[in-house]
ZAPAKE-929155 format. One record per residue (C-alpha): residue in one letter; x, y, z. Coordinates in steps of 0.1 Angstrom, whole numbers, padded with zeros to 4 digits, always signed. Each point is the difference from the previous one (the first is absolute). Example, Ala and Ser with C-alpha at 12.3 -4.5 7.8 and 13.67 -1.06 7.14 Angstrom:
2
A+0123-0045+0078/S+0014+0034-0007/
//
This chain:
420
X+0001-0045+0325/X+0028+0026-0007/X+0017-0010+0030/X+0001-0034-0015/X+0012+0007-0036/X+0021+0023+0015/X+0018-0030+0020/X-0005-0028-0024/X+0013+0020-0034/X+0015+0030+0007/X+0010+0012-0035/X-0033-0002-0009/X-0013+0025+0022/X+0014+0034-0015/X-0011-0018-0037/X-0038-0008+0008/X-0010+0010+0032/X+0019+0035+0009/X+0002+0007-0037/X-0006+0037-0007/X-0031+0004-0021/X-0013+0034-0014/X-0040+0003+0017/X-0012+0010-0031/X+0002-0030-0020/X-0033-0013-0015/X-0015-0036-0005/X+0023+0003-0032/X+0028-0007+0013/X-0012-0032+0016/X+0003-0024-0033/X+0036-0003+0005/X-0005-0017+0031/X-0025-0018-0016/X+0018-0015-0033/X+0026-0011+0027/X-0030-0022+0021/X-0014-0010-0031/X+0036-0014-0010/X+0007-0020+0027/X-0038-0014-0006/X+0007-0010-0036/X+0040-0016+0016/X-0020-0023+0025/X-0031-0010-0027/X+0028-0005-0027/X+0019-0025+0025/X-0030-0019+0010/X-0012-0005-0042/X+0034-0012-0003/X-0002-0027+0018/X-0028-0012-0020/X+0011+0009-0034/X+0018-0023-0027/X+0019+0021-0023/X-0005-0027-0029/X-0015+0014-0033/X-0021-0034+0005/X-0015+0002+0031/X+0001+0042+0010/X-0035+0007-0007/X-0010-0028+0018/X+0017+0004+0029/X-0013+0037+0002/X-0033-0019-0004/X+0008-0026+0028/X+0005+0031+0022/X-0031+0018-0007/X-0021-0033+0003/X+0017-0023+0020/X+0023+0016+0025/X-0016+0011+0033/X-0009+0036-0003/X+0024+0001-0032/X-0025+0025-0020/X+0004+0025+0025/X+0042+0000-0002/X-0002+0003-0032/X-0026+0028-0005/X+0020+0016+0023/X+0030+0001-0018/X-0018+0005-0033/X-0017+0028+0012/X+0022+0013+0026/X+0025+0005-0032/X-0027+0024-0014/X-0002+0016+0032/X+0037+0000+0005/X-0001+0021-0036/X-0028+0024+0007/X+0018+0011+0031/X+0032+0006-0013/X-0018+0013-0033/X-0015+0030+0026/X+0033+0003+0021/X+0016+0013-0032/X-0025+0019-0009/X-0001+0021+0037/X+0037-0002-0004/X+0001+0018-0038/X-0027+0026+0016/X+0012+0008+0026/X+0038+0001-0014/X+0018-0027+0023/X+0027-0006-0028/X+0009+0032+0005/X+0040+0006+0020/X+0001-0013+0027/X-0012-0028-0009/X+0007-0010-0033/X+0016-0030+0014/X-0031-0010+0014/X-0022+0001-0027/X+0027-0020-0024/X-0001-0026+0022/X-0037-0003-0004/X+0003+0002-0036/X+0025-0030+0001/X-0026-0019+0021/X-0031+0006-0024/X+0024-0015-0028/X+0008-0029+0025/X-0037-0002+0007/X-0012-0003-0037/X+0025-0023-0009/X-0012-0027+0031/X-0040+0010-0010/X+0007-0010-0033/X+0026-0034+0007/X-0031-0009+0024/X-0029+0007-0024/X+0015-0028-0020/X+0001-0027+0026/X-0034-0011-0003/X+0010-0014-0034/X-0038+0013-0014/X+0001+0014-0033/X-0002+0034+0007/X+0033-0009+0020/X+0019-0022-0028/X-0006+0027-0030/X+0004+0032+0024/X+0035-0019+0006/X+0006-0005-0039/X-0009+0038-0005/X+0020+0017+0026/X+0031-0025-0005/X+0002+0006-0039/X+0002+0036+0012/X+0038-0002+0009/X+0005-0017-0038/X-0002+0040-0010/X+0034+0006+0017/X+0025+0006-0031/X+0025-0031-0001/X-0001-0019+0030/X-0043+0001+0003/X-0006-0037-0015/X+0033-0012+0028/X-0022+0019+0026/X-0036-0016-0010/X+0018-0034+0001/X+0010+0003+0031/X-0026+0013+0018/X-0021-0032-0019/X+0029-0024+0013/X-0014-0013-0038/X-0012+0012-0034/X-0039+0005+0016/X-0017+0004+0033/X+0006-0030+0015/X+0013-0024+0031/X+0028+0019+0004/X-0016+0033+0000/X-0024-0010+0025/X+0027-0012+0025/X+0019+0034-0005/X-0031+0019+0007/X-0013-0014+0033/X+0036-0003+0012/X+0003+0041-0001/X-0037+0003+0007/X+0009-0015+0031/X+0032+0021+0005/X-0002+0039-0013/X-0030+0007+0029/X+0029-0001+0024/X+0025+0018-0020/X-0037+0024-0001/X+0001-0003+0042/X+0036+0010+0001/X-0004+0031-0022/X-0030+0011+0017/X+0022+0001+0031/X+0026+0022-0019/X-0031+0025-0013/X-0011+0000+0036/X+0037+0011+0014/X+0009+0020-0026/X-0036+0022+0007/X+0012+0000+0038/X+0029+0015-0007/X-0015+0030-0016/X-0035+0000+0017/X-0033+0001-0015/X-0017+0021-0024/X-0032+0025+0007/X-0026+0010-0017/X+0014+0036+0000/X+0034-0010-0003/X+0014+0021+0033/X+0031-0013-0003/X+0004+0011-0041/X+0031+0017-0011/X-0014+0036-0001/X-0015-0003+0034/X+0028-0020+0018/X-0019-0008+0033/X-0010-0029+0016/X-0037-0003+0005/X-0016-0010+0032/X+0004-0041+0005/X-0016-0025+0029/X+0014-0037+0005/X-0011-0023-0024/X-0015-0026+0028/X-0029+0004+0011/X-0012+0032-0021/X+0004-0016-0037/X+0002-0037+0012/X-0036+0004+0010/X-0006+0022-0033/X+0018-0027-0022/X-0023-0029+0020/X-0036+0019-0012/X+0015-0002-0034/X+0007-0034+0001/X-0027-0011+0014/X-0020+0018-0028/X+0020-0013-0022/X-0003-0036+0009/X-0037+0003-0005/X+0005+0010-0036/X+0023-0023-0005/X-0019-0031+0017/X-0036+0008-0019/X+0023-0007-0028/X+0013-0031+0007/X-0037-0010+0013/X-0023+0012-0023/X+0019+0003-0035/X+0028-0015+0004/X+0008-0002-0036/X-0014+0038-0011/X+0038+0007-0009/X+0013-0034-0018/X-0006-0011-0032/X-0023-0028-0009/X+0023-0017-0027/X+0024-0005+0028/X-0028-0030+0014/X+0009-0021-0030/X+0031-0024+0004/X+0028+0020-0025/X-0001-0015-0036/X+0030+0011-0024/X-0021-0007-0033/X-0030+0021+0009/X+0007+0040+0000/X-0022+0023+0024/X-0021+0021-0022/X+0014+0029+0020/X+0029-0002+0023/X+0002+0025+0029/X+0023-0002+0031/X-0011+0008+0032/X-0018+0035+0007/X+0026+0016+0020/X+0025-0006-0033/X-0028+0018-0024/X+0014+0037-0002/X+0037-0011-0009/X-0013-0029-0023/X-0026+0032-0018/X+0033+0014-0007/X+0023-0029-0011/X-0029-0004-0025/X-0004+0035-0013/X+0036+0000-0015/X-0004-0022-0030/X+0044-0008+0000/X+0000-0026+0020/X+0034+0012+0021/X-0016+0033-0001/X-0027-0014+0021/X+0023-0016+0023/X+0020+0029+0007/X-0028+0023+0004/X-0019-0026+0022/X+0034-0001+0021/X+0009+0039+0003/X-0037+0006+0009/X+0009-0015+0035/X+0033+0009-0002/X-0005+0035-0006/X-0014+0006+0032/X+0038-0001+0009/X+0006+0035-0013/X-0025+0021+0019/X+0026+0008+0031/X+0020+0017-0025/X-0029+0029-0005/X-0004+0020+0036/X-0023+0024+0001/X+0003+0030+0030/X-0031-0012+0018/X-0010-0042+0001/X-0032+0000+0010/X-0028+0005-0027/X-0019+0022+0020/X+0023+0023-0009/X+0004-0009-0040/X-0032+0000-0013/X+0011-0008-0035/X+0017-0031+0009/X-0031-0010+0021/X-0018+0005-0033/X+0026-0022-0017/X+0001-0027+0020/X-0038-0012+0003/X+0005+0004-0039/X+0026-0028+0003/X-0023-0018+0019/X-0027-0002-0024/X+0024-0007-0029/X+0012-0027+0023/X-0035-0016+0007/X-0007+0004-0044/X+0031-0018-0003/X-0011-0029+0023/X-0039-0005-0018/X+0020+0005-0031/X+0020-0031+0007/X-0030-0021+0005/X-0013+0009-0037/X+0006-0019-0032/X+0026+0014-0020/X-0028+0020-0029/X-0014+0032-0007/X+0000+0027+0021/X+0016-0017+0027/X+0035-0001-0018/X-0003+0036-0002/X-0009+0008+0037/X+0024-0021+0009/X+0027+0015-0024/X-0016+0038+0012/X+0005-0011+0040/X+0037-0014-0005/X+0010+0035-0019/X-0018+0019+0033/X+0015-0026+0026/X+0038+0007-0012/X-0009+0040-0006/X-0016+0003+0033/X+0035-0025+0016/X+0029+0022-0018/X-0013+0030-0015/X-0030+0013+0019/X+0006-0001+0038/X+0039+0016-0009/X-0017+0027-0017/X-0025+0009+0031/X+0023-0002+0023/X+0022+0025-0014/X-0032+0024-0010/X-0009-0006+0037/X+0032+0012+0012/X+0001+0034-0019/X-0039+0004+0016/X+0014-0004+0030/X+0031+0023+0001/X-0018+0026-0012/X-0028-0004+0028/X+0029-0003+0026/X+0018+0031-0015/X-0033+0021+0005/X-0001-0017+0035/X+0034+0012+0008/X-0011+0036-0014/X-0029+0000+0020/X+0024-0006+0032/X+0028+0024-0009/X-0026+0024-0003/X-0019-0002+0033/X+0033-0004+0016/X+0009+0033-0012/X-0034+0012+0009/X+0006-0012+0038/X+0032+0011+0004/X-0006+0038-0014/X-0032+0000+0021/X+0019-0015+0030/X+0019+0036+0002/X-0030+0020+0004/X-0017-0028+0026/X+0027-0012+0026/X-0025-0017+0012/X+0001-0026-0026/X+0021-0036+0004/X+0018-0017-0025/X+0014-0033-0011/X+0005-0001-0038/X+0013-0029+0007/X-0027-0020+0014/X-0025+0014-0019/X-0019+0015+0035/X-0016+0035+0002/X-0010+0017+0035/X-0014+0027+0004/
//
């Protein structure tokens, strides 16, 4: 099999088969790999609903309707790619996570993880163009919602609103514009994900004790990436598929919305409009400002934001060696996680003020917090190396006084070995 890739694509050889991967990496670091399987799953289910779907304000929700009912296995393409989306967020949801833990943002690769960052934005921005293809109501109204957003932006707002409606409403036009880079950003997605992907080769792969940190500056101990993790990566998909297909079989429509099943009506308002789950935590705080371009602008830098953390490095990467930022960080988590059931709330008492309390604690945590433990961190740890280097000088001198009474003793300061 190597011979044969070896033969048949030789530049990808050194990138997936011989690539050098550290043998301590944990099922973790697996969901990268997966988002990018999961991708190319939601590419070839999008292509085949395509071919069915009339982008016509008229006839959309019946033609999703034709494919559920009358095209031959058509409810299982598109519960894929209904679902697979949700799946496609809670994997890339975790691979951020292990990659704020576990401080992959951190130099050298900075570059890696802003290229992720770009592809989340890329990948909200086609969730929520797609959410609104199915022309239900949930769909038309998220659409008026999130549209009248840019309308915040001082002078040319309105110009922008306009022209994202191709109109003065949610309408024919919008609909056109929608599918047509629904259709299109997944590949612009696919291309970045190769850039992430040669951009981490360059650099290698975090660990889960960072042995390649900028205090430590070694390389830890690596094996080829086929068959070692291929075989790793293939237990975690295969685990993952049967999470993922119980879902599409069994409740395929845990994660939608119900108003979404009614055909979308521009006279009759949702009692409570919600966008999809995966858009909660960001929406929580878009509402918790009560400016309106306040809310915008927060909802924005709360994604954005994540840009800035390469700028803080801390002596040591891994947090099994910062036990404050450890701390910290499943902190953020469960602010996160408020944020998200937040969303999903009506806008009353006392969710307007958990909501308001999380936002305040997201940004601290984002730009004031984890800049603050990193630098208490540091001084921790110069002083523990400066008693470590104490420690040394002193049984050096030790050895070396003793050495003149005992010729019989052996040194290498250097090396660190003692015989005696």
């Amino acid at each position: 099999m190597k011979n044969f890739i070896k033969n048949s694509f030789p530049g990808l050889l050194s990138h997936i088969v011989d690539y050098p991967t550290p043998k301590n990496l944990s099922y973790w670091w697996g969901f990268g790999s997966l988002a990018g399987i999961v991708l190319g799953l939601q590419i070839l289910t999008g292509i085949i609903l395509a071919m069915h779907y009339v982008p016509n304000v008229d006839y959309a929700f019946y033609s999703v309707e034709h494919i559920m009912r009358d095209v031959n296995n058509g409810w299982l393409i598109r519960y894929l790619h209904a679902n697979g989306a949700s799946m496609f967020f809670i994997i890339v949801y975790i691979h951020i996570g292990r990659g704020l833990y576990y401080g992959s943002y951190i130099s050298p690769r900075e570059h890696v993880w802003m290229s992720g960052v770009i592809i989340f934005l890329l990948m909200m921005a086609t969730a929520f163009i797609g959410y609104v293809l199915p022309w239900g109501q949930m769909s038309f109204w998220g659409a008026t919602v999130i549209t009248n957003l840019f309308s915040a932006i001082p002078v040319y707002g309105v110009t922008i609103v306009e022209w994202l409606w191709g109109g003065f409403s949610v309408d024919q036009s919008t609909l056109n514009r929608f599918y047509s880079l629904h259709f299109f950003l997944p590949f612009i997605i696919a291309a970045l994900a190769l850039i992430h992907i040669a951009l981490l080769h360059q650099v290698g792969s975090n660990d889960p004790i960072a042995a390649d940190s900028n205090k430590n500056n070694i390389h830890p101990a690596t094996v080829p990436f086929y068959p070692y993790f291929v075989l790793k990566d293939s237990y975690a998909l295969l685990l993952m598929l049967s999470i993922f297909l119980l879902l599409v079989f069994f409740t395929p429509n845990l994660l939608g919305h119900p108003d979404n099943y009614i055909n979308a009506d521009p006279m009759v308002t949702p009692a409570h409009i919600v966008p999809e789950w995966y858009f909660l935590p960001f929406y929580a705080i878009l509402r918790s400002i009560p400016n309106k371009l306040g809310g915008v602008v927060a909802m924005v830098f709360a994604i954005l934001g994540w840009l800035i953390l390469p700028i803080f490095i801390p002596l040591y990467r891994s947090p099994l060696f910062r036990p404050f930022y450890k701390i910290i960080i499943w902190f953020f988590g469960t602010v996160f996680l408020l944020l998200g059931w937040i969303g999903q709330q009506p806008v009353e008492y006392p969710f307007i003020e958990i909501g308001a309390l999380c936002t305040v604690l997201y940004f601290s945590i984002l730009f004031i917090f984890i800049p603050i433990i990193f630098m208490i961190e540091d001084v921790f740890q110069n002083d523990e190396e400066d008693e470590e280097d104490e420690e040394d000088k002193s049984l050096n001198d030790y050895l070396i006084s003793d050495s003149k009474s005992n010729p019989n003793i052996y040194l290498d300061l250097n090396l660190g070995i003692y015989n005696f």
